[in-house]
C-alpha positions as CSV (number, residue, x, y, z in Angstrom):
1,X,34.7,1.7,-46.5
2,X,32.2,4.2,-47.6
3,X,30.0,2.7,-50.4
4,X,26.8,4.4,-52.8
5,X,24.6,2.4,-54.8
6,X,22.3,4.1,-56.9
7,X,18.7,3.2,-58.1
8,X,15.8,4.3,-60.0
9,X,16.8,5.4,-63.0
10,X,15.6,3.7,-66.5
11,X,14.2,4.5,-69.9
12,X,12.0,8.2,-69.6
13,X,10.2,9.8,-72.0
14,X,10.8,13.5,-72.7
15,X,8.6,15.7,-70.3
16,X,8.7,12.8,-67.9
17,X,10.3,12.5,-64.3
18,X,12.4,10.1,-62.1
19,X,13.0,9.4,-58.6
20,X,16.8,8.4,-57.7
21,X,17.8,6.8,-54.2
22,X,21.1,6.5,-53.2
23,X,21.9,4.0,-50.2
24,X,25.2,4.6,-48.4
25,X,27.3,2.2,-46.1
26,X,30.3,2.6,-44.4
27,X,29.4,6.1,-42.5
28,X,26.6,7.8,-41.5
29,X,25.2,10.6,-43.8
30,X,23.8,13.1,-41.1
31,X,27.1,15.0,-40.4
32,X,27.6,15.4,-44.0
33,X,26.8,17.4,-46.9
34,X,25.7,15.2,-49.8
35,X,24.8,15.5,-53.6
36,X,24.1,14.2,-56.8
37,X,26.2,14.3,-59.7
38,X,26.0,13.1,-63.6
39,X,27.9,12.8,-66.0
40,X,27.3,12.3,-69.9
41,X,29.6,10.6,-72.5
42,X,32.1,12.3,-73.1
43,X,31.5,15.0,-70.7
44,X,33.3,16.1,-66.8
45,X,30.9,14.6,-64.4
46,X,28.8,18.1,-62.9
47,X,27.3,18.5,-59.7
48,X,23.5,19.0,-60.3
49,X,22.1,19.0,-56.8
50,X,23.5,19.6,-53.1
51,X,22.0,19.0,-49.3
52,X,23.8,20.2,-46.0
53,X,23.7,18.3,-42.8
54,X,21.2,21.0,-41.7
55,X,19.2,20.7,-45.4
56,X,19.9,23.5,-46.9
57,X,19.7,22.8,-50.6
58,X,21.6,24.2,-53.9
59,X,21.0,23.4,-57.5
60,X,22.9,23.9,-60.9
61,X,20.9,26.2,-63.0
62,X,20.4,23.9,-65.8
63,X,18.2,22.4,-63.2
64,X,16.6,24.9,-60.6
65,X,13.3,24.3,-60.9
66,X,12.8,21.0,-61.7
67,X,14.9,19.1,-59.3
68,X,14.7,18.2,-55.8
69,X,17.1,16.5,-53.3
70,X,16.0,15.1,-50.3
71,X,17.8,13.3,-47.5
72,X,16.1,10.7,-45.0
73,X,19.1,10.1,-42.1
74,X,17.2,7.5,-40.3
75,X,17.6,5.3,-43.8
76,X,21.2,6.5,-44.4
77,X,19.4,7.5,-48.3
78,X,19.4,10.2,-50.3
79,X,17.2,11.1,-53.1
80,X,16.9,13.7,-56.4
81,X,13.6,14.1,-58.0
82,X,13.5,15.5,-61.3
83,X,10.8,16.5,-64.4
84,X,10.0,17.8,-67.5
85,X,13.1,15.8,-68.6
86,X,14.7,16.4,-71.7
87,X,17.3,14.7,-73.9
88,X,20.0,16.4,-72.2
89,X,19.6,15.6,-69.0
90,X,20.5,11.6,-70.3
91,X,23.3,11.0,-67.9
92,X,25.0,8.2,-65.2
93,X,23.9,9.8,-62.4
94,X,25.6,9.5,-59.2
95,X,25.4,10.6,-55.4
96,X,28.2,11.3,-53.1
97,X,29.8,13.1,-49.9
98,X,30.6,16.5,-50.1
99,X,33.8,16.8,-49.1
100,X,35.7,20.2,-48.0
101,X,38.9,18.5,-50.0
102,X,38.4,16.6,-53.2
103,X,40.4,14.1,-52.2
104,X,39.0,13.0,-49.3
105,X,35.8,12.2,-51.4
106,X,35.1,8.5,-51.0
107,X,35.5,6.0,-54.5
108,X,32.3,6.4,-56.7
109,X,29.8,3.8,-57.0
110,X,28.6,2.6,-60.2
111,X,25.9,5.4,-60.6
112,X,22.8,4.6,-62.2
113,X,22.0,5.1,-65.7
114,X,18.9,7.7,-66.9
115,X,17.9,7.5,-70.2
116,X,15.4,10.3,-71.8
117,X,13.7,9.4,-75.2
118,X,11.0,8.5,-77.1
Protein backbone atom coordinates (compact mmCIF):
# COMPACT_ATOMS: atom_id res chain seq x y z
CA UNK A 1 0.00 0.00 0.00
CA UNK A 2 1.28 3.22 -1.22
CA UNK A 3 1.39 5.78 1.70
CA UNK A 4 2.54 9.99 1.79
CA UNK A 5 3.18 11.71 4.86
CA UNK A 6 3.71 15.25 4.69
CA UNK A 7 5.88 17.62 6.73
CA UNK A 8 7.12 21.08 7.15
CA UNK A 9 4.48 23.14 6.97
CA UNK A 10 3.40 25.63 10.09
CA UNK A 11 2.52 29.10 10.92
CA UNK A 12 4.37 31.73 8.02
CA UNK A 13 4.36 35.15 7.89
CA UNK A 14 3.45 36.88 4.71
CA UNK A 15 6.56 37.27 2.38
CA UNK A 16 7.95 34.30 4.13
CA UNK A 17 8.81 30.76 2.67
CA UNK A 18 8.47 26.94 3.52
CA UNK A 19 10.06 23.84 2.74
CA UNK A 20 7.52 20.66 2.37
CA UNK A 21 8.94 16.91 2.32
CA UNK A 22 6.77 14.26 1.45
CA UNK A 23 8.05 10.62 2.37
CA UNK A 24 6.38 7.72 0.43
CA UNK A 25 6.12 3.89 1.16
CA UNK A 26 4.74 1.25 -0.50
CA UNK A 27 6.51 1.84 -4.10
CA UNK A 28 9.34 3.42 -5.33
CA UNK A 29 9.02 7.04 -6.71
CA UNK A 30 11.74 6.97 -9.54
CA UNK A 31 9.46 5.52 -12.30
CA UNK A 32 6.94 8.01 -11.44
CA UNK A 33 5.82 11.38 -12.01
CA UNK A 34 5.01 13.14 -8.75
CA UNK A 35 3.45 16.41 -7.48
CA UNK A 36 2.10 18.61 -4.95
CA UNK A 37 -1.32 19.57 -4.52
CA UNK A 38 -3.40 21.97 -2.00
CA UNK A 39 -6.33 22.50 -1.29
CA UNK A 40 -8.17 25.38 0.73
CA UNK A 41 -11.55 25.28 2.60
CA UNK A 42 -13.95 25.11 0.68
CA UNK A 43 -12.06 24.92 -2.52
CA UNK A 44 -11.18 21.60 -5.27
CA UNK A 45 -7.84 20.52 -4.25
CA UNK A 46 -5.34 22.18 -7.43
CA UNK A 47 -2.26 20.77 -8.52
CA UNK A 48 0.42 23.50 -7.84
CA UNK A 49 3.62 21.78 -8.77
CA UNK A 50 4.77 18.62 -10.98
CA UNK A 51 8.19 16.44 -11.45
CA UNK A 52 8.73 13.60 -14.19
CA UNK A 53 10.70 10.47 -13.55
CA UNK A 54 13.33 12.23 -15.75
CA UNK A 55 12.78 15.88 -13.67
CA UNK A 56 11.17 17.81 -15.88
CA UNK A 57 9.16 20.24 -13.84
CA UNK A 58 5.71 22.16 -14.34
CA UNK A 59 4.06 24.81 -12.16
CA UNK A 60 0.49 26.43 -11.88
CA UNK A 61 0.76 30.02 -12.70
CA UNK A 62 -0.40 31.34 -9.53
CA UNK A 63 2.90 29.93 -8.53
CA UNK A 64 5.78 30.02 -11.33
CA UNK A 65 8.19 31.81 -9.88
CA UNK A 66 8.16 31.16 -6.57
CA UNK A 67 7.98 27.45 -6.17
CA UNK A 68 10.27 24.70 -6.57
CA UNK A 69 9.80 20.86 -6.58
CA UNK A 70 12.50 18.66 -6.16
CA UNK A 71 12.75 14.90 -5.88
CA UNK A 72 15.70 12.88 -4.08
CA UNK A 73 15.01 8.93 -5.29
CA UNK A 74 17.58 7.56 -3.15
CA UNK A 75 15.27 8.87 -0.05
CA UNK A 76 11.99 7.93 -1.73
CA UNK A 77 11.12 12.06 -0.81
CA UNK A 78 9.83 14.68 -2.51
CA UNK A 79 9.93 18.29 -1.76
CA UNK A 80 8.18 21.99 -2.80
CA UNK A 81 9.89 25.12 -1.79
CA UNK A 82 7.95 28.11 -1.82
CA UNK A 83 8.30 32.22 -1.02
CA UNK A 84 7.02 35.49 -0.86
CA UNK A 85 3.93 33.66 0.60
CA UNK A 86 0.79 35.28 0.77
CA UNK A 87 -2.60 34.78 2.42
CA UNK A 88 -3.77 32.84 -0.39
CA UNK A 89 -1.54 30.40 -0.73
CA UNK A 90 -2.93 29.15 3.17
CA UNK A 91 -3.81 25.62 2.13
CA UNK A 92 -3.50 21.50 3.28
CA UNK A 93 -0.96 20.78 1.03
CA UNK A 94 -0.42 17.44 -0.24
CA UNK A 95 2.00 15.32 -2.52
CA UNK A 96 1.10 12.42 -4.65
CA UNK A 97 1.65 10.02 -7.81
CA UNK A 98 0.86 11.31 -11.02
CA UNK A 99 -1.12 8.91 -12.43
CA UNK A 100 -2.04 8.56 -16.37
CA UNK A 101 -5.78 7.54 -14.90
CA UNK A 102 -7.24 9.28 -11.89
CA UNK A 103 -8.23 6.40 -10.55
CA UNK A 104 -5.37 4.55 -10.28
CA UNK A 105 -4.03 7.53 -7.97
CA UNK A 106 -3.17 5.96 -4.64
CA UNK A 107 -5.53 7.17 -1.17
CA UNK A 108 -4.21 10.66 0.07
CA UNK A 109 -2.33 11.11 3.04
CA UNK A 110 -3.31 13.55 5.60
CA UNK A 111 -1.43 16.51 3.92
CA UNK A 112 0.09 19.00 5.94
CA UNK A 113 -1.29 22.15 6.94
CA UNK A 114 0.40 25.86 5.82
CA UNK A 115 -0.74 28.65 7.46
CA UNK A 116 0.29 32.30 6.13
CA UNK A 117 -0.34 35.40 8.55
CA UNK A 118 0.69 37.76 10.72
Amino acid sequence: QVQFVESGGGLVQPGGSFRLSCVVSGTAIYKYAMGWWRQSPGTRRELIAQITSNESKNYANFVKGRCTISRDNAKNTIYLEMDNLNVDDTAVYYCNLITPNINDRPPWGQGIQVTVSS
